[in-house]
N, C-alpha and C positions, 0 to 999 in steps of 0.2 A: 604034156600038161604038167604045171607044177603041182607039187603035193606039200603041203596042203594048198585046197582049193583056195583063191585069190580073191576076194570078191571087194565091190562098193558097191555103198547103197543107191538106189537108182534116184536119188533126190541130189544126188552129189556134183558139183561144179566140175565143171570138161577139165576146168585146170587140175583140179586133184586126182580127177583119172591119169593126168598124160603124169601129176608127179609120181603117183603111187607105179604105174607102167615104166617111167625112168629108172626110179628108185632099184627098184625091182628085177630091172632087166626083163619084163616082159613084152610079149604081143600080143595076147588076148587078155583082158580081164572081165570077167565074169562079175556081172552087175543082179543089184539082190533086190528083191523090196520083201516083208516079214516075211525074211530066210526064207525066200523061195529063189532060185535062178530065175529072171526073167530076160537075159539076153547077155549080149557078150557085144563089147567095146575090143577093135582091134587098132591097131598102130595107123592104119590107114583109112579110120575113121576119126580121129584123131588129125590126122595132116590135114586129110578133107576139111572137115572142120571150122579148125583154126585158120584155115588158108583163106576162108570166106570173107 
């Protein structure tokens, strides 16, 4: 896990998850709605996806 925690807001466009995850060098990131965790976005959710 990276520290500090990674997070977007769960209103946020698939594109800005996969850039914030490039950016980043991640494979999970940890999606928010009022600062709570409500789920987690992984790299292969992401291919899924967009592959559609």
């Amino acid at each position: 896990m990276s520290s500090p925690l990674i997070t977007i807001d769960h209103n946020a466009h698939i594109s800005e998850a996969a850039e914030m995850m490039s950016s980043k060098k991640l494979r999970k990131l940890a999606v928010s709605e009022n600062g709570k965790i409500v789920g987690i976005i992984t790299s292969t959710d992401l291919v899924n996806q967009l592959a559609k």
